[in-house]
C-alpha positions in Angstrom: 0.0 0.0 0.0 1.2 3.6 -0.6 2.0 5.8 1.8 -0.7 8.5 2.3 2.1 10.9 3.2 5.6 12.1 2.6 7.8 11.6 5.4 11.8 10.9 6.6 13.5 10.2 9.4 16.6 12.8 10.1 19.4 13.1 12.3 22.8 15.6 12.2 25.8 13.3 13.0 29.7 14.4 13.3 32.0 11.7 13.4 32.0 11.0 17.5 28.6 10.2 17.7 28.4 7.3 15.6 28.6 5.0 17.8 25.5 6.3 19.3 23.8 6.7 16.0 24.0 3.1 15.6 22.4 2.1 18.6 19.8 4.7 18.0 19.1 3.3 14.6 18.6 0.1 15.9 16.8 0.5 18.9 14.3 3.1 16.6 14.0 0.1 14.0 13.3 -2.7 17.2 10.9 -0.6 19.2 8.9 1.2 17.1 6.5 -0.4 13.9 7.0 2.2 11.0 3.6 2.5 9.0 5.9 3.2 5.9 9.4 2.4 4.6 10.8 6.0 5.6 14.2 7.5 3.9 16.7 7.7 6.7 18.8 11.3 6.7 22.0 11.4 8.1 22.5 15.1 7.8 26.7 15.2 8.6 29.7 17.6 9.0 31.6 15.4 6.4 32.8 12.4 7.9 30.3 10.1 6.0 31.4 11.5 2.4 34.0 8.8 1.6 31.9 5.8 0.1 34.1 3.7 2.5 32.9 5.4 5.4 29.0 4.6 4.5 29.7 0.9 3.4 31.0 0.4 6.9 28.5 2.0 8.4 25.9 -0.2 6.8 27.6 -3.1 7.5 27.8 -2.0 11.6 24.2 -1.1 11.7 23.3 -4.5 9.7 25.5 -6.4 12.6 23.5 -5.0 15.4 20.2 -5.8 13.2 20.9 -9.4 12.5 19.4 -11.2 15.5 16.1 -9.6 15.5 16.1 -10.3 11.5 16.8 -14.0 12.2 13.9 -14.6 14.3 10.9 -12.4 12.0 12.0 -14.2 9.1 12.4 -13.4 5.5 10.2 -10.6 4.8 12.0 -8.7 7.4 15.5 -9.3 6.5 14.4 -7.8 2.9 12.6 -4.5 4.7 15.4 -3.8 7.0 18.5 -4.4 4.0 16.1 -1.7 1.6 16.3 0.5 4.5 19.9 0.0 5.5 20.9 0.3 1.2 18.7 3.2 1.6 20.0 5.5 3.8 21.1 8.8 2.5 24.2 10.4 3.4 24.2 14.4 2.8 26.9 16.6 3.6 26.1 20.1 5.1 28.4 23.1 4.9 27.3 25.9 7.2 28.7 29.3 6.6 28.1 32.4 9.5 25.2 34.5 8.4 26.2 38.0 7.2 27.2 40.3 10.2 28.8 37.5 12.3 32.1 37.7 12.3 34.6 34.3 11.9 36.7 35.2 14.6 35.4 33.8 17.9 37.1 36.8 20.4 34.8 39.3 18.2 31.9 37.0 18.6 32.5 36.5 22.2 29.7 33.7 21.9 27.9 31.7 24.9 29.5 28.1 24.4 32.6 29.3 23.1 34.0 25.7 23.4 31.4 24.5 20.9 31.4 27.6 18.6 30.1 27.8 15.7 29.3 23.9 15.6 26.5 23.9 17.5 24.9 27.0 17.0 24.8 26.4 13.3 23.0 23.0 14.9 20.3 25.2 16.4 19.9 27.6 13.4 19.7 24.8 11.3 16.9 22.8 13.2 15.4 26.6 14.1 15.0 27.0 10.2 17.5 26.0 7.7 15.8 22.2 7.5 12.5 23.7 6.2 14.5 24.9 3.4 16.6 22.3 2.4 16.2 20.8 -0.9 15.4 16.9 0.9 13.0 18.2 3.3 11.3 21.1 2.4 8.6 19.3 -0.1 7.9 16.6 2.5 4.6 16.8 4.5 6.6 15.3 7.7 10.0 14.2 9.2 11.1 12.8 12.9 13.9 14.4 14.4 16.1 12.0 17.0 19.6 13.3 18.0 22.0 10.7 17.9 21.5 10.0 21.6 18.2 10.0 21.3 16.5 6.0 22.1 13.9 4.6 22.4 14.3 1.8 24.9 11.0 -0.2 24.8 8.6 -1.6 22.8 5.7 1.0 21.5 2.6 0.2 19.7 2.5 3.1 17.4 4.0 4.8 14.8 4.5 8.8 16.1 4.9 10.3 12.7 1.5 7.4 11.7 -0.1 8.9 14.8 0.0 12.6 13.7 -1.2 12.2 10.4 -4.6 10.4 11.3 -5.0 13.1 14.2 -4.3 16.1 12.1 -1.9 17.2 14.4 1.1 19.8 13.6 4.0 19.1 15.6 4.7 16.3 18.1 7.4 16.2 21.0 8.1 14.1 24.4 8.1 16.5 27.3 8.5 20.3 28.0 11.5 21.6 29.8 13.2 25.0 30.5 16.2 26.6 29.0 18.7 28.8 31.7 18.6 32.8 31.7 22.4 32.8 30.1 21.7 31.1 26.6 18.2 33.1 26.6 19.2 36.6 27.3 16.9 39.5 25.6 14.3 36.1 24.7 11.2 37.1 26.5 11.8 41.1 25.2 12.1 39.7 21.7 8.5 37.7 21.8 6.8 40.5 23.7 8.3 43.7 20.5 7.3 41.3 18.2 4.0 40.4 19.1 3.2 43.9 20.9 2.7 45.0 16.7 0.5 41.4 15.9 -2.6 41.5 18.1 -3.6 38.2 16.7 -0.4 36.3 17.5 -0.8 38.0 21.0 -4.2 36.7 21.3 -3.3 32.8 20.0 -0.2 33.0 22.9 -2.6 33.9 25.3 -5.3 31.6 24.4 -2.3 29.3 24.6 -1.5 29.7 27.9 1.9 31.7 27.3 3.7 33.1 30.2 6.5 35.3 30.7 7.8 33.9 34.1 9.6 35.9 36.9 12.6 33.2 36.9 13.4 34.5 33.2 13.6 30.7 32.0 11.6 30.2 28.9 9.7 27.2 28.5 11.1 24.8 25.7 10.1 21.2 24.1 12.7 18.4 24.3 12.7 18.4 20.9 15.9 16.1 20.7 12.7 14.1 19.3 10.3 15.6 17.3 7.6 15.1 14.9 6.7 18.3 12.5 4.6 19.0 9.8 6.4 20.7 7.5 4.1 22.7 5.6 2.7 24.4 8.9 6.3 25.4 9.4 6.4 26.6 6.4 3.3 29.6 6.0 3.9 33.4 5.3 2.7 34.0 9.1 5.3 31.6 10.5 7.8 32.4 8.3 7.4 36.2 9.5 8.6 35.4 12.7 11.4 33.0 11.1 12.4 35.9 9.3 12.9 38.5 12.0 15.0 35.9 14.2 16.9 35.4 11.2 17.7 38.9 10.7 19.3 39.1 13.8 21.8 36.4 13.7 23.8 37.2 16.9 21.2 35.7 18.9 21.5 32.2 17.7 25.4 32.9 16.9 26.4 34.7 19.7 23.5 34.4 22.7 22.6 30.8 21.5 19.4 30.7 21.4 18.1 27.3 21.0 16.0 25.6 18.0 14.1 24.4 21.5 12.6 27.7 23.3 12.4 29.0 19.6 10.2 26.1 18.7 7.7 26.3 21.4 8.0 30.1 20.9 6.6 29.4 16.9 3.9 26.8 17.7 2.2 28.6 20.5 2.0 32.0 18.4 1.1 30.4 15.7 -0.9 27.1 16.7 -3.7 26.0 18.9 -1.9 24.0 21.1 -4.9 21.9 22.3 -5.2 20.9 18.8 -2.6 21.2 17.1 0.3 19.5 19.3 1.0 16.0 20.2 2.2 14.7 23.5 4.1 11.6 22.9 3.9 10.5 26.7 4.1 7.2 26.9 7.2 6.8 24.3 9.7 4.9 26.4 12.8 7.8 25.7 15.7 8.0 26.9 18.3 11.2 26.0 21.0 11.9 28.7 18.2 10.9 30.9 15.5 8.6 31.0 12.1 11.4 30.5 9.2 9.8 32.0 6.6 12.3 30.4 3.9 10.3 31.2 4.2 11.0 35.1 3.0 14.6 34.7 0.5 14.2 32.3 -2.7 11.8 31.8 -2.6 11.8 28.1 -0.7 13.1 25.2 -2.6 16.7 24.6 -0.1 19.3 25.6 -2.2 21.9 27.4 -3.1 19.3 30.1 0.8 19.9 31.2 -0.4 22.8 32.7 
C-alpha cells in the first residue's frame, strides 16, 4: 500500500557520535512499527562523504540488526537491507550568516568551546531544514539526535499517529532553557508580538507566560515530529524571518531551536489541537524522560 504521506527520518551526526547513531538506529527500527518504509537522513559535518565510510557504516548497523532479522523471518530481512541500502548520506556546509564575524574573540559567543558547531545546529533545526532541498517538499520528518533512544517496545507509529490526528507538531516533554543562553528572549517575543494583536491573542489563548525566573519554557525536541508545511506559511515564516535577521542571537546568545520552537507553535498554533504529546514513548536522551508521570494523556495543554 502507498503511503498516504511524505515523510523521513533525520538526524545531524559528526563523526564521534556514531557510535551512538548506531544504537539509536537500531533501537528506533526494534521498538517502534514504522507504517511506511521512511528514507533515513543522516544530515553530517563530512565524515560520512567517503563511500568507505558509509559501506562500513551499513555493514555495523546490519550487525547489530541481525538477530532480531533471524527470528521475523524473511520478509524482514528484505525491509530492514532496503532501509539499510537506503540510507542517504548528505553533507552540510554551514557558513556564518552575514554580520557574524569568523573570529570567535569578536563574537565573544555563549558556548565558546562549541562555537560555531552547534549554534549552526540550532539555526539549522530553528529554520535551515525547512529549506533544504530533501525536506522542504515533505509533509513530515522525525527528528532523533543521535543520543536519542527509544528503549522499549511501542505500539504506534508517532509520525502514523500525527497524520490520522491532524496534528502539527509532536514532541516528548516540556522543559526550561537557563537565563544565560536566553538573554533578551522574552523582550524579543513581547516587541514582536506587541505589533501582531492576533499572535498575542493565540499565545494567550495558549496559555503563554512570561515567568519571573526568566527561564523560557522549551520542548525536548531532541525528538520531534513536525509538519512541514505548517512550518512553512507566510505567518510563520514572518517570525522565522525576524529571528533570522538578527543572527547574533542564535550565533552569539545561543538561542536554541528548542525555546524558539515552542515560541513558533504557540503564536502560531492552537496547542490543544494542534500538538502531540508523545507521553508514553519509552525515551531515553542523557536521561530517561518519564513524560507520562505529569500528564494523563498526550494533549499538551493538560501539562499545565
Amino acid at each position: 500500500m502507498q503511503c498516504p504521506y511524505t515523510a523521513a527520518i533525520v538526524y545531524l551526526v559528526k563523526e564521534s557520535q556514531v557510535s551512538n547513531l548506531l544504537l539509536s538506529l537500531s533501537l528506533l527500527w526494534h521498538n517502534v512499527p514504522m507504517q511506511c518504509s521512511y528514507p533515513i537522513v543522516l544530515f553530517h559535518d563530512g565524515y560520512f562523504r567517503p563511500a568507505y565510510v558509509q559501506r562500513a557504516f551499513r555493514d555495523k548497523l546490519l550487525l547489530l540488526l541481525m538477530g532480531r532479522m533471524e527470528k521475523d523471518g524473511h520478509g524482514v530481512v528484505l525491509k530492514m537491507l532496503e532501509a539499510i541500502n537506503g540510507i542517504e548520506f548528505i553533507e552540510l556546509e554551514p557558513r556564518l550568516p552575514r554580520g557574524v564575524s569568523s573570529n570567535i574573540d569578536v563574537v565573544d559567543p555563549v558556548f565558546p568551546d562549541v562555537w560555531p558547531g552547534y549554534h549552526h545546529m540550532c539555526q539549522f533545526f530553528f529554520s535551515g531544514i525547512f529549506e533544504h532541498p530533501r525536506i522542504r517538499n515533505l509533509d513530515y520528518y522525525l527528528r532523533l539526535d543521535t543520543d536519542s533512544f527509544i528503549v522499549d517496545q511501542v505500539s504506534y507509529d508517532p509520525i502514523g499517529a500525527l497524520f490520522k490526528d491532524k496534528k502539527k507538531y509532536g514532541f516528548v516533554a516540556i522543559a526550561t532553557d537557563p537565563q544565560f543562553v536566553t538573554e533578551g528572549f522574552f523582550p524579543f517575543v513581547q516587541a514582536f508580538v506587541a505589533r501582531r494583536p492576533e499572535i498575542k491573542t493565540q499565545l494567550e489563548k495558549n496559555g503563554w507566560k512570561y515567568p519571573d525566573s526568566q527561564r523560557p519554557f522549551t520542548y525536548q525536541n531532541n525528538f520531534e515530529v513536525v509538519h512541514i508545511p505548517s512550518f512553512r506559511t507566510p505567518e510563520v515564516m514572518s517570525w522565522v524571518n525576524i529571528v533570522n535577521r538578527n543572527p547574533l542571537l542564535i550565533f552569539k546568545y545561543r538561542w536554541g531551536d528548542a525555546p524558539l520552537r515552542y515560541a513558533t507553535t504557540h503564536m502560531f498554533f492552537d496547542v490543544e489541537h494542534d500538538v502531540e504529546m508523545f507521553c508514553d514513548l519509552p525515551y531515553y536522551h542523557q536521561v530517561h524522560i518519564p513524560s507520562c508521570s505529569y500528564a494523563d494523556n498526550s494533549t499538551l495543554s493538560q501539562t499545565f
